[in-house]
N, C-alpha and C positions, 0 to 999 in steps of 0.2 A: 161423307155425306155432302151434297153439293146445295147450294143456297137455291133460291129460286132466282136470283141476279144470275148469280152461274148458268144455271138452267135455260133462262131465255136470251143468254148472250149465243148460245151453241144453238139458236136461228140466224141466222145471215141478216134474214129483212129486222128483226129485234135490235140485232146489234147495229144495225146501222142507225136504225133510230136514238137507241142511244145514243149514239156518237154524236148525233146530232142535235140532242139536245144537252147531251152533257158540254158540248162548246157553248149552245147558246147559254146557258147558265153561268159559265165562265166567263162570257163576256162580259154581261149583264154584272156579275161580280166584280170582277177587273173593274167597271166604271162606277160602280159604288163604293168601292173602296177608296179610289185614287178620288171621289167625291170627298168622300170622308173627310182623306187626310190633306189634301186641300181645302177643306172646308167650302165646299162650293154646294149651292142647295140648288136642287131639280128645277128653279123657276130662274135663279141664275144661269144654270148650264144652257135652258130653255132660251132665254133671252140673248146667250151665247152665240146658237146655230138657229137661231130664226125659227125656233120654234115652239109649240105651248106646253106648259108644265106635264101636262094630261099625255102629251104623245112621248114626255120621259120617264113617267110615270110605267107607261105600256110597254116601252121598250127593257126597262129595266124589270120589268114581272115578268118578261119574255113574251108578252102575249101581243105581243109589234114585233113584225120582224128586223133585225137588226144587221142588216146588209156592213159587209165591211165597209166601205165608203160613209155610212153613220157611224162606225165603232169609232173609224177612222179623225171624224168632226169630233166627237163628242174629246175623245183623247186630245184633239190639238186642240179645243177650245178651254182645255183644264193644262196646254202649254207641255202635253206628252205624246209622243207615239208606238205604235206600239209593234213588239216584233213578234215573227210567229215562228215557232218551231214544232216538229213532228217527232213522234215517239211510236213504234210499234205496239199494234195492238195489245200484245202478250204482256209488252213492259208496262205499258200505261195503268193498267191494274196490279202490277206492282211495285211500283216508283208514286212517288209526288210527281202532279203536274206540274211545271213549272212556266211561268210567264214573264215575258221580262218589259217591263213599262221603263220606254229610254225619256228620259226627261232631253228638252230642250237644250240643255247647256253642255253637253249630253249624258250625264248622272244614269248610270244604269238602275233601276231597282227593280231586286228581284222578289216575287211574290210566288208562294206556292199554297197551294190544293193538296190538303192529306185527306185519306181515306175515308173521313169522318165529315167531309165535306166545309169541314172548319176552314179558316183563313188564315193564312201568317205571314207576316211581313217579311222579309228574312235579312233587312236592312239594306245598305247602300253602298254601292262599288265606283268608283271611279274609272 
């Protein structure tokens, strides 16, 4: 028996959209996170890249679009960047996503996405 995720992935136009917003989601996570554990609040970040709480606010609900070049600010303003890597469709639904936030000094830390859409640290690599 197949889910109904399953079902409207085996559209082309469906699963594109996924994909497209299952990144935006990830991003928006990725910078809440690395908020978090920086301890940096939406009106600091704000104040950060020249901008008002409300438009991080937006960006982080996903309902602002969040152009690499913002991902890009909002990370170097919290002193991280970020790197991207690609995984085939097939796998991506059956692996953890994986994302890697390179600190500054340059501290890798890796972060993953399991199926439950929960968050986990997966601690720190030199």
């Amino acid at each position: 028996m197949t889910t109904l995720y399953e079902r409207e992935l085996q559209d082309k136009e469906m699963a594109r959209l996924f994909a497209q917003e299952e990144l935006i989601e990830e991003a928006g996570e990725l910078v809440a996170v690395t908020m978090q554990r920086e301890r940096v609040s939406k009106a600091e970040l704000a104040r950060r890249i020249g901008t008002s709480k409300a438009h991080i606010t937006q960006l982080l609900a996903g309902s602002r679009n969040m152009t690499l070049r913002t991902l890009a600010d909002l990370m170097h303003a919290m002193h991280e960047r970020v790197l991207l890597a690609s995984t085939s469709s097939a796998e991506a639904h059956r692996q953890d996503i994986v994302c890697l936030i390179v600190k500054q000094d340059p501290t890798i830390v890796p972060h993953r996405w399991v199926d439950s859409g929960a968050f986990t640290g997966v601690g720190t690599a030199a």
